[in-house]
C-alpha positions in Angstrom: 1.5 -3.5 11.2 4.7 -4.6 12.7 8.4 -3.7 11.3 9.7 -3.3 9.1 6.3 -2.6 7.1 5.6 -0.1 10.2 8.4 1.8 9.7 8.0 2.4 6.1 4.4 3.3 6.4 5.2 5.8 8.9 8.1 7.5 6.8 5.8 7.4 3.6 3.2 9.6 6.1 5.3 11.3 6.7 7.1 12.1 3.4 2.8 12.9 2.1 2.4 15.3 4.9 5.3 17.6 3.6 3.7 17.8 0.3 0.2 20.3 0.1 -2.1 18.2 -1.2 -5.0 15.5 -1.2 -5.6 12.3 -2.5 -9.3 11.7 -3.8 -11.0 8.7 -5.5 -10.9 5.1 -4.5 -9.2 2.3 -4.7 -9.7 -1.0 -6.5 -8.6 -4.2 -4.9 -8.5 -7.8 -5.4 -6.5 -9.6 -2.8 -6.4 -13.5 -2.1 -3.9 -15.8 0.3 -1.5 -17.4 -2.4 0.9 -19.0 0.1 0.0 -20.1 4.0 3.0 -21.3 5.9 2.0 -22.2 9.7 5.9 -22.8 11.0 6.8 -20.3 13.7 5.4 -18.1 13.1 2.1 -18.6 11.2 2.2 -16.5 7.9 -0.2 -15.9 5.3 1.3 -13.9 1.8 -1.5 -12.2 0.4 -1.0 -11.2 -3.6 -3.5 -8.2 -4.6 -4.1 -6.2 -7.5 -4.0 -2.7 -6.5 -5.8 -0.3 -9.0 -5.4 3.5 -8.6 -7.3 4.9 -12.1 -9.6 6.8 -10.0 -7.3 7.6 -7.8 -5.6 11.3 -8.0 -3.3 13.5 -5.7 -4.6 17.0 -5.9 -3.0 20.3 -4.8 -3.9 22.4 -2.2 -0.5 24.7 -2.6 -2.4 28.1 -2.8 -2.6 29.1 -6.5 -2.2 25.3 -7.8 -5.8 24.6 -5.4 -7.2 21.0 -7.3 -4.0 20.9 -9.6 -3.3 16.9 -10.9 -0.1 16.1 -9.4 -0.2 12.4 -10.2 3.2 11.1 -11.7 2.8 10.3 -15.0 5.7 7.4 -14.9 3.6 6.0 -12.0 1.4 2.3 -13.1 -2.1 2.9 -12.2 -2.6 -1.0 -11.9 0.3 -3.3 -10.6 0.2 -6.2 -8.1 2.1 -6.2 -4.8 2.3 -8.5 -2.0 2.2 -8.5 1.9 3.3 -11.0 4.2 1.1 -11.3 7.1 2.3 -13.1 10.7 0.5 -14.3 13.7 1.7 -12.8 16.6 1.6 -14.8 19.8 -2.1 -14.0 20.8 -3.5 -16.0 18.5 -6.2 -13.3 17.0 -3.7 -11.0 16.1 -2.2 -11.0 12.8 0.0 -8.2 11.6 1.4 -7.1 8.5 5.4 -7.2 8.4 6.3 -6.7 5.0 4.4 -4.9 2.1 6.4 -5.2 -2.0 5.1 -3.3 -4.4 5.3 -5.2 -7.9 5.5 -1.7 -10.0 6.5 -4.5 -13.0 3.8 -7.0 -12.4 0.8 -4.8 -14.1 -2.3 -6.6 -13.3 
């Protein structure tokens, strides 16, 4: 990752490491290049289709041990899109910007 995706990944750690709990389940994805642009520098936009259903964040706060603390307001399915640029050695590609479509339910 480079910034300023890097940075918010890191402050999103760090926000989940305050909280005591897990996440468990998996994923669903679907991504697919929908725009390749190869000025300076080369980027790719990659559109996916993230789907948490089976995904839950469970609490390890001593009493509330495997409590659901999933967000009820949150969309379990929505589409988001990262922008990904070649960097100058030519096999490395890094993400620089991630956006969440919360709207875009896929």
């Amino acid at each position: 990752m480079a910034d300023p995706a890097l940075t918010d990944y890191v402050n999103e750690v760090a926000n989940l490491v305050s909280v005591p709990a897990h996440v468990v389940g998996r994923y669903g994805r679907a991504p697919k290049a929908t725009t390749v642009s190869l000025g300076r520098p080369p980027r790719v936009v990659i559109t996916d289709c993230l789907d948490a259903t089976d995904v839950h964040l469970v609490s390890d706060k001593a009493g509330e041990t495997g409590r659901n603390l999933d967000n009820p307001a949150q969309p379990r399915r929505y589409e988001f899109e990262a922008q990904v640029v070649q960097y100058p050695d030519a096999d490395r590609w890094l993400v620089q910007q991630v956006q969440p479509r919360l709207e875009k339910r896929c």
